[in-house]
BALOBA-1460 file (C-alpha; in Angstrom, 3 decimals):
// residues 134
<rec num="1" residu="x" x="-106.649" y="-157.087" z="-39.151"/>
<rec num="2" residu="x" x="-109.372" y="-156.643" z="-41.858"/>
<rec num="3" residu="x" x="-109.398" y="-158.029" z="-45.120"/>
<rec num="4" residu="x" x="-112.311" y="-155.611" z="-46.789"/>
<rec num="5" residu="x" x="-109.798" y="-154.579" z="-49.539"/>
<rec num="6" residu="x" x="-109.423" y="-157.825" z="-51.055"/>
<rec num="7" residu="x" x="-112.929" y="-157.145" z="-52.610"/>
<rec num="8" residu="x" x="-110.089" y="-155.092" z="-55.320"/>
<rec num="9" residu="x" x="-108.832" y="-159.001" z="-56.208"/>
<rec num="10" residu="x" x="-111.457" y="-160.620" z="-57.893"/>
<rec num="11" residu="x" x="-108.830" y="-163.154" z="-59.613"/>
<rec num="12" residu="x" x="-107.098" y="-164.157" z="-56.056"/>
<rec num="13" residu="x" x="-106.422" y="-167.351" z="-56.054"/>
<rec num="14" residu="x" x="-103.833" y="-167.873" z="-53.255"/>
<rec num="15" residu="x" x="-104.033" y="-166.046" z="-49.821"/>
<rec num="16" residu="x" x="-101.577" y="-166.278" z="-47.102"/>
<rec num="17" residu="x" x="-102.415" y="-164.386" z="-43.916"/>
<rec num="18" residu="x" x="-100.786" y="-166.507" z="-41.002"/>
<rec num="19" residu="x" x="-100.274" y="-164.590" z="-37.788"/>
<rec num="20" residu="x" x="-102.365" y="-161.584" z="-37.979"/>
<rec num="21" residu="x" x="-104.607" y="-161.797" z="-34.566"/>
<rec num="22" residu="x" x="-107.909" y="-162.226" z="-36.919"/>
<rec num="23" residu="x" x="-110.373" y="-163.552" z="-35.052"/>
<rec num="24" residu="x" x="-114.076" y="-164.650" z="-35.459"/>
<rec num="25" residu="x" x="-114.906" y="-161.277" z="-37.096"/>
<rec num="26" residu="x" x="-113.212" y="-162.203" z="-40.389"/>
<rec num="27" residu="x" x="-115.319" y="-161.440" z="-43.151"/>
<rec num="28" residu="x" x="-113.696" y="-162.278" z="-46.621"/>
<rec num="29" residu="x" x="-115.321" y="-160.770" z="-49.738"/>
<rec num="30" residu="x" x="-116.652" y="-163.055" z="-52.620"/>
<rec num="31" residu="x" x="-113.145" y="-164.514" z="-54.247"/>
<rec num="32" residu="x" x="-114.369" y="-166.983" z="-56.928"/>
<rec num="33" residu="x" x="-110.777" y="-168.105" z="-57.746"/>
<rec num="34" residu="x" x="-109.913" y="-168.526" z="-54.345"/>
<rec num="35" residu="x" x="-108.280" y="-172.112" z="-53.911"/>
<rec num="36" residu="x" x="-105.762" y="-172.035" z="-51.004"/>
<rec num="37" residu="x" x="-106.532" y="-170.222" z="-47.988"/>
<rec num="38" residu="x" x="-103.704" y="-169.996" z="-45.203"/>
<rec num="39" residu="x" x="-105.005" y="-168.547" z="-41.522"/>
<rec num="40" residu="x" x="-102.547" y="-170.409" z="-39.876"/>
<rec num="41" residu="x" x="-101.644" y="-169.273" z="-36.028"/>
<rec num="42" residu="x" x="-104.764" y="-166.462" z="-35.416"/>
<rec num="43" residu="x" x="-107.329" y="-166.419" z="-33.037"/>
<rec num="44" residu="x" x="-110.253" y="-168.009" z="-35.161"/>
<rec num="45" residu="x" x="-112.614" y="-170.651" z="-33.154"/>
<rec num="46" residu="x" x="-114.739" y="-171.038" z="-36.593"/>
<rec num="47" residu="x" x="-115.008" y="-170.939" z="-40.118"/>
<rec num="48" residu="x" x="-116.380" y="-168.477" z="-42.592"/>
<rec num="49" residu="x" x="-114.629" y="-169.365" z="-45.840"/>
<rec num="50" residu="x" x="-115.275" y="-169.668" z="-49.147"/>
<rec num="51" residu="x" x="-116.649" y="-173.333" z="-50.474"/>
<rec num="52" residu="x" x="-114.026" y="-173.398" z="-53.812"/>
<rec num="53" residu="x" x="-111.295" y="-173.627" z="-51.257"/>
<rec num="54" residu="x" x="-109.229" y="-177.037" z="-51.759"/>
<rec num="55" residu="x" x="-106.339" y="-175.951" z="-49.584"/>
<rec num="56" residu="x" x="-106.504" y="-174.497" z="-46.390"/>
<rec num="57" residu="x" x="-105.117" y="-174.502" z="-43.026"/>
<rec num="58" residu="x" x="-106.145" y="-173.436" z="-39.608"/>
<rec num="59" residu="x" x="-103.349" y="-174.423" z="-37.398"/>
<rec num="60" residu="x" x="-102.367" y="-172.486" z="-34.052"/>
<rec num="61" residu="x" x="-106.534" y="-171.291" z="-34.180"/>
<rec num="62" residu="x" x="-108.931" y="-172.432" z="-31.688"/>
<rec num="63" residu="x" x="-110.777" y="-173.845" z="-34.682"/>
<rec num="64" residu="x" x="-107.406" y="-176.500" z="-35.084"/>
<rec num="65" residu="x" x="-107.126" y="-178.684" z="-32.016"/>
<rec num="66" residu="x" x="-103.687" y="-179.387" z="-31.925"/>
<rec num="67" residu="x" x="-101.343" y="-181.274" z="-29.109"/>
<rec num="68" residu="x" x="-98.756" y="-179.434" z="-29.668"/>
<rec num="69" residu="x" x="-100.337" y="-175.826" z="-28.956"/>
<rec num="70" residu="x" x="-103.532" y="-177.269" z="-26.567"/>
<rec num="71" residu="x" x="-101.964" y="-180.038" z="-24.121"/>
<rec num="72" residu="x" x="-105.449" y="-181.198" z="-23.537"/>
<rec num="73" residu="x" x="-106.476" y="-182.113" z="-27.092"/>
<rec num="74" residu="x" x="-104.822" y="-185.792" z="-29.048"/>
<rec num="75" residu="x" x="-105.200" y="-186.387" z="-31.773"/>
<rec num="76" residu="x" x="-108.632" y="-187.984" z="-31.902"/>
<rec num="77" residu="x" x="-109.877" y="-184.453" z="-31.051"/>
<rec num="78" residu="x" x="-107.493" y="-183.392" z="-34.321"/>
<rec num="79" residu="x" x="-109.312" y="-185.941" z="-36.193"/>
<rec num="80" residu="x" x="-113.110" y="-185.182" z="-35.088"/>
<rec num="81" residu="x" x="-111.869" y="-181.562" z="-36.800"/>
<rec num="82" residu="x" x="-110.725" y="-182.893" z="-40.050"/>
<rec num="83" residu="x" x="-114.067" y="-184.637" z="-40.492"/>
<rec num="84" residu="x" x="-116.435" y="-181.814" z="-39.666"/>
<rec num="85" residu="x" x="-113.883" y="-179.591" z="-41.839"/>
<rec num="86" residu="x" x="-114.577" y="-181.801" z="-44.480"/>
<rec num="87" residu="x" x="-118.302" y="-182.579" z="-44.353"/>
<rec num="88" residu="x" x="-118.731" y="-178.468" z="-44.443"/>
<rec num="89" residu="x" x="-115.779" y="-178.018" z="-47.316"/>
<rec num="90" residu="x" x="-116.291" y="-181.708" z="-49.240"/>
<rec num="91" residu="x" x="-113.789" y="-180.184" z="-52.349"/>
<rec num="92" residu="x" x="-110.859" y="-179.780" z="-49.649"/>
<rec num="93" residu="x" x="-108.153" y="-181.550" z="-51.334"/>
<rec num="94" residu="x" x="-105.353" y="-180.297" z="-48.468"/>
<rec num="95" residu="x" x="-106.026" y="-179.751" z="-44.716"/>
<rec num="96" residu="x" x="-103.424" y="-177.939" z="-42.636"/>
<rec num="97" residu="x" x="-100.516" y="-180.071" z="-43.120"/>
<rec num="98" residu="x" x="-102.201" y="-183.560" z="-44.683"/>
<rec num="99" residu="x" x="-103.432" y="-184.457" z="-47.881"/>
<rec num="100" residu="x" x="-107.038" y="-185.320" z="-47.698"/>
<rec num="101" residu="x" x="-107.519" y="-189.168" z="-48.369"/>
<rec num="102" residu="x" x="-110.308" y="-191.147" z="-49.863"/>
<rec num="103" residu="x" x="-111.102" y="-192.750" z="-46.679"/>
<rec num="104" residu="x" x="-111.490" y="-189.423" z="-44.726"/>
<rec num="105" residu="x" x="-113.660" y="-188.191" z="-47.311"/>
<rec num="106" residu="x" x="-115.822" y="-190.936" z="-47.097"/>
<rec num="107" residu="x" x="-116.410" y="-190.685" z="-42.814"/>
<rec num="108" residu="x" x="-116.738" y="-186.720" z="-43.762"/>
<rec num="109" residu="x" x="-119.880" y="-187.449" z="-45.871"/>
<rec num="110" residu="x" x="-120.962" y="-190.083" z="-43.690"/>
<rec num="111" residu="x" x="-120.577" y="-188.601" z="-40.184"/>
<rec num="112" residu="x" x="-118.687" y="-185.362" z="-40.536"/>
<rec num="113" residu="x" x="-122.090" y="-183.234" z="-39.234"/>
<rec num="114" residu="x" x="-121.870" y="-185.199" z="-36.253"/>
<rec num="115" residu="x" x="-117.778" y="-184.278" z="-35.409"/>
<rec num="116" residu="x" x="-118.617" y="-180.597" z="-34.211"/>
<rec num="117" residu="x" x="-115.371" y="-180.508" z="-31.299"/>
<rec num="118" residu="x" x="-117.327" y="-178.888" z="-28.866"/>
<rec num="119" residu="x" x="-116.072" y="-178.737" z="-24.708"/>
<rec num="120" residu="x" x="-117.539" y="-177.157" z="-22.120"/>
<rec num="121" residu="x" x="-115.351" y="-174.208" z="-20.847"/>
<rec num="122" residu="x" x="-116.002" y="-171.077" z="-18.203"/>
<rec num="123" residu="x" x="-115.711" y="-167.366" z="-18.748"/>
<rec num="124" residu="x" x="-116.055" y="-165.000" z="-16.033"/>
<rec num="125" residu="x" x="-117.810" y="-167.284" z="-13.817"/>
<rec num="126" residu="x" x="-120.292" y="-168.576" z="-16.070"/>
<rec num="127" residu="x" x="-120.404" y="-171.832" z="-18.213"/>
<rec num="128" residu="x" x="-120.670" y="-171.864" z="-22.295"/>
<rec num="129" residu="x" x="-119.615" y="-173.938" z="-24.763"/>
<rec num="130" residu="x" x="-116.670" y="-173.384" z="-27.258"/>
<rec num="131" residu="x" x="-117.849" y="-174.351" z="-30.726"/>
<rec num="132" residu="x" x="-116.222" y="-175.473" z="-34.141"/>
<rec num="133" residu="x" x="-117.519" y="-173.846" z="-36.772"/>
<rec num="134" residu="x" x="-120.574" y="-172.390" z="-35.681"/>
């Protein structure tokens, strides 16, 4: 559930670590090579990654709204993602399971700030928001 020993792989370039319970604690050392990024199905609500990163994936996170895992999220919710996603990681060139097009790129730059997915949820009794990305 840590990932303090990649600090060893300087040259990583590809990192897989799908199903693994990591959660908003992830830390990942400085990997300058580091190009595809796979967190898929974890318990992540934001993102900490690396900016040379031009694939990566998120799905099954709280970070990803998805239909298929969150009944109350469509796919205008899973679109809102992509472009904040985007605006914060511009050299994506592959989101979880689409290719990043020109036209998505283009509403990341212009409004992707502005697409934080944020809903107002309830803990213990007590109202707070769930964010995107922090």
């Amino acid at each position: 559930r840590a990932l303090a020993g990649l600090k060893m792989f300087p040259e990583l370039e590809e990192l897989i670590v799908d199903n693994n319970q990591l959660g908003n604690d992830l830390r990942l050392p400085r990997l300058p090579r580091l190009h595809t990024l796979t967190l898929n199905k974890n318990q992540i609500s934001f993102d900490r990654v690396t900016p040379a990163l031009e694939y990566l994936s998120l799905l099954g996170n709280q970070a990803c709204p998805n239909q298929l895992v969150s009944p109350d999220k469509d796919e205008d919710d899973y679109q809102r993602y992509r472009y904040f996603v985007l605006h914060k990681l511009p050299q994506l060139k592959f989101l979880d399971t689409r290719k990043v097009t020109k036209r998505e790129s283009m509403e990341a730059r212009e409004r992707g700030e502005f697409m934080k997915v944020v809903k107002p949820n309830t803990c213990f009794g007590k109202s707070y928001i769930v964010c995107l990305f922090m």
